[in-house]
ROROMAR-262011 format. One record per residue (C-alpha): residue in one letter; x, y, z. Coordinates in nm, 3 decimals, m for minus. Example, Ala and Ser with C-alpha at 12.3 -4.5 7.8 and 13.67 -1.06 7.14 Angstrom:
% ROROMAR-262011
REC   aa        xx        yy        zz
REC    A     1.230    m0.450     0.780
REC    S     1.367    m0.106     0.714
//
This chain:
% ROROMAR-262011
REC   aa        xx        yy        zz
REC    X     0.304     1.384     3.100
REC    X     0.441     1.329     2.765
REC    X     0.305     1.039     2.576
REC    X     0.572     0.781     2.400
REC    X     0.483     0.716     2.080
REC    X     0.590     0.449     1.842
REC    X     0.626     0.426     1.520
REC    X     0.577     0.061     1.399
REC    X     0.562    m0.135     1.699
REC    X     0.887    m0.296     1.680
REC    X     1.201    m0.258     1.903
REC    X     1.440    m0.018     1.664
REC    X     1.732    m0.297     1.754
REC    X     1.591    m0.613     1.543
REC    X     1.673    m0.415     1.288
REC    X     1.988    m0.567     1.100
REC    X     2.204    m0.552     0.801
REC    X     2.507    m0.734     0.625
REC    X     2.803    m0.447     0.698
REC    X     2.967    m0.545     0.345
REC    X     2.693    m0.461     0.134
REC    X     2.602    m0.174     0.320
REC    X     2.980    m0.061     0.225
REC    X     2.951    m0.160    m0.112
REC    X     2.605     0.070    m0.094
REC    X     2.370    m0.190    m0.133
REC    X     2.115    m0.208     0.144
REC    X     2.074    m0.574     0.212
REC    X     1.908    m0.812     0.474
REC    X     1.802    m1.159     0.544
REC    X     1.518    m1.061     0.721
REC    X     1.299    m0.764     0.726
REC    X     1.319    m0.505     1.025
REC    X     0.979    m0.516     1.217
REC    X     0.816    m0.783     1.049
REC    X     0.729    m1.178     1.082
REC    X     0.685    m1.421     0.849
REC    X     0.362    m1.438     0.662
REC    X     0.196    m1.700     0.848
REC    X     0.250    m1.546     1.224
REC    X     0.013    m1.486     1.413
REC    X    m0.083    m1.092     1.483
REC    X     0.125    m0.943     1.174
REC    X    m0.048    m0.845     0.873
REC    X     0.033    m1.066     0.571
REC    X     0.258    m0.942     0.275
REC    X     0.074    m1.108     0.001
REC    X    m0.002    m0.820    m0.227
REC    X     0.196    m0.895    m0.607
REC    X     0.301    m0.660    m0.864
REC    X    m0.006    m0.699    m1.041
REC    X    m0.252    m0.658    m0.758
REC    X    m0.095    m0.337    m0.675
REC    X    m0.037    m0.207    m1.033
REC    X    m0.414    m0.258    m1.130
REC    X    m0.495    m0.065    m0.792
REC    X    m0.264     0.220    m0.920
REC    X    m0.438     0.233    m1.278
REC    X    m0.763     0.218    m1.196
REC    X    m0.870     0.218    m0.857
REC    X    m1.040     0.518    m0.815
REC    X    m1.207     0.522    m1.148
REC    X    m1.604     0.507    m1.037
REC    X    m1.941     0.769    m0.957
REC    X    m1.679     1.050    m0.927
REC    X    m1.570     1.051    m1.284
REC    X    m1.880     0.879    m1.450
REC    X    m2.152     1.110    m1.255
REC    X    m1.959     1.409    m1.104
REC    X    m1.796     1.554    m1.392
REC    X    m2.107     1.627    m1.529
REC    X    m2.181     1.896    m1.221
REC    X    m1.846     2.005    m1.263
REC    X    m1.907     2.072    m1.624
REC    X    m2.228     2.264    m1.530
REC    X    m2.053     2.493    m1.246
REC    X    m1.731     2.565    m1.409
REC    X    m1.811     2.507    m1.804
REC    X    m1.502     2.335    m1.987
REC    X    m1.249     2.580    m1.885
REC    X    m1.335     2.538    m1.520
REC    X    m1.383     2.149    m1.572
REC    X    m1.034     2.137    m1.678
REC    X    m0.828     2.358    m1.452
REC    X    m0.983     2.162    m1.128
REC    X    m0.878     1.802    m1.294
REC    X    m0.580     1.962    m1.409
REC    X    m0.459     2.049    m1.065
REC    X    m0.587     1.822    m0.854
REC    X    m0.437     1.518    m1.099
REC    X    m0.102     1.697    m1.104
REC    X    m0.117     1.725    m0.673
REC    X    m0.269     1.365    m0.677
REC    X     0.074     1.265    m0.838
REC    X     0.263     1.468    m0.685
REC    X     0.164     1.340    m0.363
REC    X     0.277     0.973    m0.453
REC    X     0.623     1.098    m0.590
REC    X     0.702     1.263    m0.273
REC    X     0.527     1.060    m0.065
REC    X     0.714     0.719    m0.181
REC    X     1.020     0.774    m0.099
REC    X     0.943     0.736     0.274
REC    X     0.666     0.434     0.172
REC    X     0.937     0.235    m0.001
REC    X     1.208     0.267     0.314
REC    X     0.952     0.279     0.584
REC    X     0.671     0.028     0.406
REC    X     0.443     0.052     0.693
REC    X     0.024     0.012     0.695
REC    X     0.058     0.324     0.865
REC    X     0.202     0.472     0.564
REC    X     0.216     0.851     0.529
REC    X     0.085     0.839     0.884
REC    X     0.348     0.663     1.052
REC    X     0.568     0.926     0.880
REC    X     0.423     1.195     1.004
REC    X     0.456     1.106     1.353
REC    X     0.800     0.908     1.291
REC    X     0.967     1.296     1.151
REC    X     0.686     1.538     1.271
REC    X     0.456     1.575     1.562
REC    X     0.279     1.240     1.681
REC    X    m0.035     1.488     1.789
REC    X    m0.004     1.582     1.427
REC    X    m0.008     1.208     1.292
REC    X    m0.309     1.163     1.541
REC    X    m0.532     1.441     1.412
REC    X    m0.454     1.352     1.059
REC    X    m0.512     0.952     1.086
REC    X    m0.811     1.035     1.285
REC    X    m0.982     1.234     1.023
REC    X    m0.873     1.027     0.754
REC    X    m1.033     0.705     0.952
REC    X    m1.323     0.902     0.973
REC    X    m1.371     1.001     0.591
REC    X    m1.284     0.671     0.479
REC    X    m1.576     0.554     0.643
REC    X    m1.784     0.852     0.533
REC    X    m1.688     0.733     0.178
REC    X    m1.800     0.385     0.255
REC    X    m2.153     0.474     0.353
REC    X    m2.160     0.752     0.043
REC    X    m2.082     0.486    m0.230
REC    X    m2.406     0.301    m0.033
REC    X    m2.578     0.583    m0.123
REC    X    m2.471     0.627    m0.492
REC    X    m2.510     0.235    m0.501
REC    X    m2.941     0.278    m0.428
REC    X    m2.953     0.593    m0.657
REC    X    m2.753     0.403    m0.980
REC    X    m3.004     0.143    m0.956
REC    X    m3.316     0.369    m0.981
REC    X    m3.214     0.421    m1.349
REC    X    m3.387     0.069    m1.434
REC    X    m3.603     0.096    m1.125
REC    X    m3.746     0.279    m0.779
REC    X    m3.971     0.017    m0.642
REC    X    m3.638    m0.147    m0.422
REC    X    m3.662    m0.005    m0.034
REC    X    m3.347     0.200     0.017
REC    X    m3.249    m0.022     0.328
REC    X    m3.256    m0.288     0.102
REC    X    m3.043    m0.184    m0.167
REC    X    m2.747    m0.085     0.103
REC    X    m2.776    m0.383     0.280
REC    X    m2.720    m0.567    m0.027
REC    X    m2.416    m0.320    m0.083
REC    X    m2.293    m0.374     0.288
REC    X    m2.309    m0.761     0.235
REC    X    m2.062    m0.757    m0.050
REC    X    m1.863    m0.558     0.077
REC    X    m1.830    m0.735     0.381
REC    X    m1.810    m1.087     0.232
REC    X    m1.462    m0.942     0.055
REC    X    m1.332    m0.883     0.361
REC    X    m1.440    m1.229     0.551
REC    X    m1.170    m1.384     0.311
REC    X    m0.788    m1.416     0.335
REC    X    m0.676    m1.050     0.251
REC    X    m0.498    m1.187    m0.075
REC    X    m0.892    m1.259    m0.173
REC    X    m0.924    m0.843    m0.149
REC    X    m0.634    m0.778    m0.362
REC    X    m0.802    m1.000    m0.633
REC    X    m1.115    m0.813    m0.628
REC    X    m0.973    m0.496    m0.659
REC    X    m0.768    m0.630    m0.920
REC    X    m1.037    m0.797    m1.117
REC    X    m1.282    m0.455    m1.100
REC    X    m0.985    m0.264    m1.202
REC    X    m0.938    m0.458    m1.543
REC    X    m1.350    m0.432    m1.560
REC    X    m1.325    m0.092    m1.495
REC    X    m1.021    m0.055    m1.765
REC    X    m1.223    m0.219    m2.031
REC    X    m1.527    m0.012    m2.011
REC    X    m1.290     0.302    m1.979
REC    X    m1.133     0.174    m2.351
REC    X    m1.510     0.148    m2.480
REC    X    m1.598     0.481    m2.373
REC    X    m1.311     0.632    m2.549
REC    X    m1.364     0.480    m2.856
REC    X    m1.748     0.552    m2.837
REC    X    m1.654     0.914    m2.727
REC    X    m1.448     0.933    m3.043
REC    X    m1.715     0.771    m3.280
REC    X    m1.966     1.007    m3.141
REC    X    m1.751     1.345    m3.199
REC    X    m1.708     1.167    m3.544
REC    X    m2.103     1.171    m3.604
REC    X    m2.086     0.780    m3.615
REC    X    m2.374     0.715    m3.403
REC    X    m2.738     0.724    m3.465
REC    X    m2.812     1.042    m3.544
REC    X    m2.486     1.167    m3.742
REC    X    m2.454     1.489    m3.560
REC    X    m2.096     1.589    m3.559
REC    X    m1.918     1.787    m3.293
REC    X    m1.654     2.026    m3.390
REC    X    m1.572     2.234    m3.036
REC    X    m1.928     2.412    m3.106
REC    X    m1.898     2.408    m2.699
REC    X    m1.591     2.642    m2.687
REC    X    m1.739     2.923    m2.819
REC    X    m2.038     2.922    m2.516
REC    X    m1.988     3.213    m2.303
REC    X    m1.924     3.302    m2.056
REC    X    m1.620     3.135    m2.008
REC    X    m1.664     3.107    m1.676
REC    X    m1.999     3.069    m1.549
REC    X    m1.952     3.097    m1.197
REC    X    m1.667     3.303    m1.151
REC    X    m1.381     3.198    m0.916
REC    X    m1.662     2.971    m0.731
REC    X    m1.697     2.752    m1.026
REC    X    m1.377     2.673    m1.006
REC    X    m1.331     2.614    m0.684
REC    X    m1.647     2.392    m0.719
REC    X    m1.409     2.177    m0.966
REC    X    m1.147     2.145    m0.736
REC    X    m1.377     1.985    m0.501
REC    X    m1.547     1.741    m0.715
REC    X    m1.196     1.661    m0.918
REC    X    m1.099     1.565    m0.556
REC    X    m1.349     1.313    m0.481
REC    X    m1.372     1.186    m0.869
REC    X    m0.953     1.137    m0.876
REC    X    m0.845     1.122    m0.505
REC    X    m0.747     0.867    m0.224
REC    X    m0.473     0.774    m0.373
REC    X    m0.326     0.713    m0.047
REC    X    m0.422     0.353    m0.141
REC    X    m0.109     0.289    m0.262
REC    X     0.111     0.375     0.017
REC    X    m0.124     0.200     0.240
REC    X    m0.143    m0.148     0.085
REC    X     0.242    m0.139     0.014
REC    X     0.250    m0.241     0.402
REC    X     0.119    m0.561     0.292
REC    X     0.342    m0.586    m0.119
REC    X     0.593    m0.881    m0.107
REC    X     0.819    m0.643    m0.255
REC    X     0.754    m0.253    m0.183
REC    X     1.041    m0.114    m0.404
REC    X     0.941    m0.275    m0.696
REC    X     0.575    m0.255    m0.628
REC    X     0.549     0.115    m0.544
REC    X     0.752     0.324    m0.802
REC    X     0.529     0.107    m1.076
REC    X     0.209     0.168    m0.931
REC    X     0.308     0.514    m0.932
REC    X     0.396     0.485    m1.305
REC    X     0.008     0.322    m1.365
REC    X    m0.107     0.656    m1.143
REC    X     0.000     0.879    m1.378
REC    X    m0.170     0.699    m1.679
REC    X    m0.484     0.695    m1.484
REC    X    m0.495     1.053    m1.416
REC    X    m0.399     1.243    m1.710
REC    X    m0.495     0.994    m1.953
REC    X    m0.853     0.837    m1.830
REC    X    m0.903     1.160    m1.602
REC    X    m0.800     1.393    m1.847
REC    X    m0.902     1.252    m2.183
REC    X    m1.253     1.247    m2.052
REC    X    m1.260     1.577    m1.962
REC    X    m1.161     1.689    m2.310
REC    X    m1.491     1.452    m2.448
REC    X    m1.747     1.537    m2.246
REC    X    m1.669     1.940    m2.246
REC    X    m1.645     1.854    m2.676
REC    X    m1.954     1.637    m2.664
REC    X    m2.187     1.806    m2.375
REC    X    m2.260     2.194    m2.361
REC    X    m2.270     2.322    m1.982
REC    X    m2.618     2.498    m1.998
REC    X    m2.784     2.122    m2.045
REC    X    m3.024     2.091    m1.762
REC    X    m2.976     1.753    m1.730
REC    X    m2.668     1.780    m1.586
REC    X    m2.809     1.932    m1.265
REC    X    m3.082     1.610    m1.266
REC    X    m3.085     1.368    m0.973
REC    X    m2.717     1.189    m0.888
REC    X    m2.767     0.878    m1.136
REC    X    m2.646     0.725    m1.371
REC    X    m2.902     0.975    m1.590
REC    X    m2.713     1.257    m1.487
REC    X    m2.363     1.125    m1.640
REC    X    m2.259     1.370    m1.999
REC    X    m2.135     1.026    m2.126
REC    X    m2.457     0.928    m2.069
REC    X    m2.647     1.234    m2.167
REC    X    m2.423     1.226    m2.483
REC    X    m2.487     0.851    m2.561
REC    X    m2.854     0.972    m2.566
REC    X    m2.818     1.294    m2.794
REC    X    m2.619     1.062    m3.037
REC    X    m2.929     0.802    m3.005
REC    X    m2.681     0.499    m2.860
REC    X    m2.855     0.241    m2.662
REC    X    m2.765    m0.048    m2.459
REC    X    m2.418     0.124    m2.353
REC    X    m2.564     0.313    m2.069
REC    X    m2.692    m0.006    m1.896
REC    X    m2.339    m0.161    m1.934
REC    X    m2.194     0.177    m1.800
REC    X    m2.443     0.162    m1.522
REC    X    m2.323    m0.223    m1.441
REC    X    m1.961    m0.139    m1.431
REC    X    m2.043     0.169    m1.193
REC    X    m2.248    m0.089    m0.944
REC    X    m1.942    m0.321    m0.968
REC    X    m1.730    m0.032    m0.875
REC    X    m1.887     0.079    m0.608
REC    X    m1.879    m0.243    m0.388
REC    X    m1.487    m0.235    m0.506
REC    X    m1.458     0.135    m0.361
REC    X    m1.630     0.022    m0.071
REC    X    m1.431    m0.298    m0.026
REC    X    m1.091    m0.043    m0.042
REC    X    m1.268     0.222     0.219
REC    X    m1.339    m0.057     0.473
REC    X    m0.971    m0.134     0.421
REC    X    m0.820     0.185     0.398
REC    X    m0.995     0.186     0.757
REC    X    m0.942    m0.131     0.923
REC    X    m0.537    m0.067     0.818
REC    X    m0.551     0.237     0.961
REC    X    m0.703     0.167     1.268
REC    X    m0.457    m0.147     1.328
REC    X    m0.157     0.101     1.242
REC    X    m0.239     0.389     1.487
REC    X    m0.310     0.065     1.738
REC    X     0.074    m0.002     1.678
REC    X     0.134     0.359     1.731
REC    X     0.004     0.405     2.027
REC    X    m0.257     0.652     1.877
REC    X    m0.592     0.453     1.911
REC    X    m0.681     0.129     2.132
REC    X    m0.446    m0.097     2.178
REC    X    m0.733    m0.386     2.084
REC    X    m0.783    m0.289     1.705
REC    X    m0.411    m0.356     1.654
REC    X    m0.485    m0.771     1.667
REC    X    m0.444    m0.933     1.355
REC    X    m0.592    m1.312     1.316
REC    X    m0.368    m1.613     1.117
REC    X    m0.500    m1.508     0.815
REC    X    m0.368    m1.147     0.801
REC    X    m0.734    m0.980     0.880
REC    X    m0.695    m0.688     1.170
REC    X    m1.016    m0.866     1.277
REC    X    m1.093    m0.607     1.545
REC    X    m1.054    m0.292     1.382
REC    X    m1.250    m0.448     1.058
REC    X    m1.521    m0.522     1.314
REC    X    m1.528    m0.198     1.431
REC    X    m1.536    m0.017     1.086
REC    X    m1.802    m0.239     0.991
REC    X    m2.021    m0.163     1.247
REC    X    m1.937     0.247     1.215
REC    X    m2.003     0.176     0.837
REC    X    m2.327    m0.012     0.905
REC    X    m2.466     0.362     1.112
REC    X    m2.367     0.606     0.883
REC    X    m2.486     0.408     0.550
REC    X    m2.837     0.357     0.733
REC    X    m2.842     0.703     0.856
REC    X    m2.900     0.770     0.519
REC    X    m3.231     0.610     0.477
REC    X    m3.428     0.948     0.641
REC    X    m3.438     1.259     0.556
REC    X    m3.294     1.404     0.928
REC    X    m3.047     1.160     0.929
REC    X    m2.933     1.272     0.547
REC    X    m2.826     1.591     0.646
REC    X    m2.622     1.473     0.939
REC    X    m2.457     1.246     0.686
REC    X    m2.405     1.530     0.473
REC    X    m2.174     1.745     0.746
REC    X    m2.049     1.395     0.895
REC    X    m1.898     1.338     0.495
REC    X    m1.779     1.634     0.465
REC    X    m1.471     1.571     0.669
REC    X    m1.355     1.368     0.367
REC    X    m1.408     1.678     0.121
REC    X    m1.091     1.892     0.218
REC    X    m0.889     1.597     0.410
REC    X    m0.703     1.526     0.083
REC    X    m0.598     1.860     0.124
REC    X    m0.447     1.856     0.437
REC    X    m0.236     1.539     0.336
REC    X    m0.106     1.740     0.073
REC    X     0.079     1.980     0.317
REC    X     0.157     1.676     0.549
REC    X     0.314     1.466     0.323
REC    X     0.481     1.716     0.181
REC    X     0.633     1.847     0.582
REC    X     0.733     1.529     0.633
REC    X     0.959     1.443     0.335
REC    X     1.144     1.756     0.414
REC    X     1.198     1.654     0.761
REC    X     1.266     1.314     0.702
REC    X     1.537     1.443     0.415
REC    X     1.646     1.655     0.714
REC    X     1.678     1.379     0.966
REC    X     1.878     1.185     0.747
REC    X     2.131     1.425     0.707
REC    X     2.161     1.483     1.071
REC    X     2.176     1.127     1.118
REC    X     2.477     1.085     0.881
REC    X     2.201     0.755     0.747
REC    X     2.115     0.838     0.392
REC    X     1.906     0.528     0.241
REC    X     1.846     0.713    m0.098
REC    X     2.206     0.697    m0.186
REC    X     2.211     0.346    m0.142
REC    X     2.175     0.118    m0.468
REC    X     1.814     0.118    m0.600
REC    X     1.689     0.329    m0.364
REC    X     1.337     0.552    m0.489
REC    X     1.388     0.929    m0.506
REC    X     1.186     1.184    m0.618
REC    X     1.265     1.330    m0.904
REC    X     1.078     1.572    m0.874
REC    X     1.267     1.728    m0.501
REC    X     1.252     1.954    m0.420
REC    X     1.055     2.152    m0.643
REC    X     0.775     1.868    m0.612
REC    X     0.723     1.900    m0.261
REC    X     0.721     2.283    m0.288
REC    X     0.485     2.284    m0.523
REC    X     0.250     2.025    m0.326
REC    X     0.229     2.273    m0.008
REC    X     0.172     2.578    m0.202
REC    X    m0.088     2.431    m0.419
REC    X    m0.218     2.263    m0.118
REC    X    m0.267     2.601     0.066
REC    X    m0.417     2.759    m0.233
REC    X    m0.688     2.458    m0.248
REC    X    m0.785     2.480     0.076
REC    X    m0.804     2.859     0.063
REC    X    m1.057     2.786    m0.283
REC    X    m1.246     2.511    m0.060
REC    X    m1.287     2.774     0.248
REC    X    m1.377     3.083    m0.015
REC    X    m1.691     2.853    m0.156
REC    X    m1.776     2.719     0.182
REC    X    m1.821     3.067     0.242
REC    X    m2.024     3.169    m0.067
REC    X    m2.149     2.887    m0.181
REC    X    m2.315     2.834    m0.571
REC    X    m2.692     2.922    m0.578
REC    X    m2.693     2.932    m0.218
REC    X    m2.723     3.161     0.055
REC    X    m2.445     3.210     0.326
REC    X    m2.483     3.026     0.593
REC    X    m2.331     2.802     0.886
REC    X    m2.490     2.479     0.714
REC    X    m2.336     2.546     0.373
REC    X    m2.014     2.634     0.527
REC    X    m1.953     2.310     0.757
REC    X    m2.111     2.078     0.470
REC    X    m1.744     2.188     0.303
REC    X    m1.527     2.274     0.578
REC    X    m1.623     2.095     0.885
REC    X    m1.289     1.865     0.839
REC    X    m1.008     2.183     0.943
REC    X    m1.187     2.285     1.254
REC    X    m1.241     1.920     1.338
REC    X    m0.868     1.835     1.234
REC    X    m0.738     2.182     1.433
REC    X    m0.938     2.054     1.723
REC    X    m0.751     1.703     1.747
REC    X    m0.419     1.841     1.714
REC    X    m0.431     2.078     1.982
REC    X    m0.595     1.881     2.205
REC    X    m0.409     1.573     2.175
REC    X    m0.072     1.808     2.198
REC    X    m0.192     1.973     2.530
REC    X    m0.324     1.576     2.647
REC    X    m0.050     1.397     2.580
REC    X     0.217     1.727     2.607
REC    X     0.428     1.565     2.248
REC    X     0.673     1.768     2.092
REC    X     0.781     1.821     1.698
REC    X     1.023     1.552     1.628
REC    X     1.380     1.657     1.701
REC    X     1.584     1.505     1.301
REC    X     1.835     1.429     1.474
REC    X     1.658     1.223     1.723
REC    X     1.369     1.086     1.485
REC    X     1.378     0.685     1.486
REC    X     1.549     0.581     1.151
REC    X     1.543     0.205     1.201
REC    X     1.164     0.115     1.298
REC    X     0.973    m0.033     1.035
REC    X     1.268    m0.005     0.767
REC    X     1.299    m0.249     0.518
REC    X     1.637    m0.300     0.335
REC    X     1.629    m0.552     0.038
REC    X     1.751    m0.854     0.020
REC    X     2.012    m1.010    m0.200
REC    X     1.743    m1.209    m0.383
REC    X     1.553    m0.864    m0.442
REC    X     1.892    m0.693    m0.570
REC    X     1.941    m0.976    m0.796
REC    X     1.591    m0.922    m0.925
REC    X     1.630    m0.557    m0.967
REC    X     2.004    m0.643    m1.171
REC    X     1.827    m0.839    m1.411
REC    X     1.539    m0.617    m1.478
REC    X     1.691    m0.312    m1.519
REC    X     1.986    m0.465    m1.745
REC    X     1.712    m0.534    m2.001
REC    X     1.627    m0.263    m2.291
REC    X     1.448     0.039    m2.206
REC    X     1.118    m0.120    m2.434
REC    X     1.171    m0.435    m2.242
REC    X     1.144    m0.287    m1.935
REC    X     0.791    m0.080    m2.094
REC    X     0.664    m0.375    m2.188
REC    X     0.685    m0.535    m1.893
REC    X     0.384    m0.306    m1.737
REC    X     0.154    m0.469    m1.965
REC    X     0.260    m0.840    m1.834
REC    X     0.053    m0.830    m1.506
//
């Protein structure tokens, strides 16, 4: 029997519009399609600002992956390895959010790229996707718990490991027992933290290549000349790829909490603005430093997964700088909680979004007064609360290791998704005669279609690189272990598509037929007028205005 599946969990025919404007080709409504007011009960809140959501874009992500794992990237691929895995993984990161915007801006759902995919695609498609997603959100929550015990044995070991990640757990869980406005101001005040001590490590990196600290050693690209090149072959790389993945990734963020932005088409296309400095000018500018500052045959970038093992760290040292590793080493514990507040609700949305869909329990789609999808955050947190403490034995370790893996090469997969699903959502809105991005203000990719293209090849070719050094992994014999502490997350994916296709007997969405009213939100007149005045200002107006958060 073939399952009906939904794709926001409204009725398509509440949907409504003002017939003049639309004429005139200006989208506008008094209310929006799909949605209650803020204060009703069982609908998430839209209390997410410009600011909240811009700070999220520019420095979200910025934590253990960049501070710590860059310097095993740096070690497996040397610099020239180091910079073609940030290189493309930055440049599909972005990509991702150009193409996948369009459809978050009309469709501004907590579902996000998930709704999508089952509102143009396959819903057994959407399902296997969401589902592995869940599930590696919550693998990343636990992992940061990890990090979070191993950053503090830099000052000391003699705290129990339960101890520290219950500590982690409770802070991360206190963010959450708030109004969900409460979370955007976290993750908007560790962002601006995070910012700061970005702007300090910059300058120091700069001093240091200078010979302005301590010791007065200069640095003049002695690294370049180390040979070989490439260390580790084709696996090096492919190493890079992985950890440039978890250091820049889940960007998906964005698309996510624009379910809950006052104002999605202003909100998104800025955040995505703040993406792009975040990736090629935090990401990238550090990768230029620490290949300039640290050589890749130092040993103690291989040492144990603190904040010792960090080249700005090990670099800091060399140049005989003190006190600015402890700060580094407070921002990253600050971070951490952050990362795990957004992972908890990355995962709680989700959950509350497939609930809508029809896709998992009907129960974790209840949402209390206060905008908090109290059920599915209960259920997270409890899933979060096993895997973190799995952690604390050596048995339980390794199962963590193959149970995190799923989040390793899931990025990937989005990457094809995403980009399947703006071509068939271009494609049902030409066979619908319904074309929202030729209305007035609508968000289009620039970058179409050549952006999309470019996100499935690449997307293919990473997940080809991840499979190759699951295969033949660094230093490591072949083995079934090695291979499904990589790649565990297609098989697993593969395996909830097809089954959930042969269960529940869905079909690929027909464009013609694929629901173009659910969830959409036009703007109002009061947004149009805002969007008149802005963009009648001066272009360096208008640039200026991403520095007034």
């Amino acid at each position: 029997m073939e399952k009906k599946i939904t794709t926001s969990g409204v009725d398509p025919t509440t949907h409504s519009d003002d017939a003049a404007s639309v004429e005139a080709g200006i989208f506008v409504a008094t209310e929006y399609a799909g949605e209650q007011p803020s204060g009703s009960a069982n609908q998430l809140h839209r209390t997410f600002t410009s600011r909240h959501i811009q700070m999220i874009g520019l420095a979200g992500s910025i934590g253990s992956g960049l501070f710590i794992g860059t310097g095993k990237a740096l070690r497996y691929g040397n610099y020239p390895g180091m910079f073609l895995g940030w290189t493309l993984i930055c440049t599909q990161q972005w990509m991702q959010m150009q193409v996948m915007s369009e459809a978050c801006v009309i469709f501004p759902t907590s579902g996000a790229f998930i709704d999508h995919a089952a509102r143009f695609l396959d819903p057994a498609l959407a399902f296997a996707l969401g589902a592995c997603e869940w599930f590696a959100w919550h693998t990343t929550l636990a992992a940061e718990g990890a990090v979070f015990r191993l950053i503090l044995t830099y000052w000391t070991t003699e705290i129990p490991t339960a101890a520290c990640m219950t500590f982690y757990l409770a802070v991360v869980f206190a963010i959450h027992c708030l109004p969900n406005r409460w979370f955007a101001e976290v993750e908007f005040g560790t962002a601006v933290l995070k910012m700061f001590m970005m702007f300090i490590i910059i300058i120091t990196c700069i001093v240091m290549l200078a010979g302005g600290g301590p010791t007065g050693t200069t640095h003049h690209a002695e690294n370049y000349t180390d040979l070989p090149a490439f260390p580790n072959g084709f696996k090096g790389i492919a190493q890079c790829f992985l950890l440039a993945s978890f250091s820049c990734g889940g960007n998906e963020l964005l698309g996510i909490t624009n379910g809950e932005a006052k104002m999605p088409r202003w909100n998104m296309p800025r955040a995505i603005n703040n993406l792009a400095a975040r990736l090629f000018f935090f990401f990238g500018v550090s990768v230029v430093f620490i290949s300039l500052l640290v050589p890749y045959t130092d040993e103690r970038l291989l040492g144990p997964s603190n904040i010792a093992a960090s080249p700005f760290v090990i670099a800091m040292s060399d140049a005989g700088i003190k006190g600015l590793p402890d700060l580094l080493n407070v921002v990253i514990i600050i971070g951490l909680c952050a990362i795990g507040a957004e992972s908890l609700y990355i995962t709680s949305r989700l959950g509350t979004a497939m609930a809508r869909m029809g896709l998992f329990p009907k129960s974790f789609g209840h949402v209390d007064k206060k905008g908090r999808p109290y059920v599915s955050l209960a259920f997270s947190a409890g899933l979060a609360i096993i895997l973190t403490y799995i952690n604390c034995s050596n048995t339980g370790g390794v199962i963590f290791t193959w149970f995190s893996s799923v989040g390793s090469t899931v990025y990937f997969i989005a990457y094809l998704v995403v980009a399947a699903t703006n071509w068939r959502m271009r494609a049902a809105f030409k066979a619908q005669n319904d074309n929202p991005l030729m209305l007035k203000y609508a968000y289009k990719n620039k970058a179409y279609p050549l952006g999309s293209v470019f996100l499935f090849i690449s997307g293919i070719f990473v997940l080809a690189s991840t499979f190759y050094i699951s295969l033949y992994p660094i230093n490591q014999p072949m083995g079934a272990d090695t291979f499904f502490q990589t790649f565990l997350c297609i098989p697993l994916f593969l395996t909830l598509w097809i089954g959930y296709k042969v269960i529940c007997k869905t079909k690929w969405v027909d464009p013609a037929k694929a629901d173009l009213q659910s969830g959409r939100r036009p703007l109002t007149a009061e947004d149009i007028a805002f969007l008149d005045a802005y963009y009648s200002q001066p272009m360096y107006k208008r640039i200026f205005s991403y520095v007034g958060l």
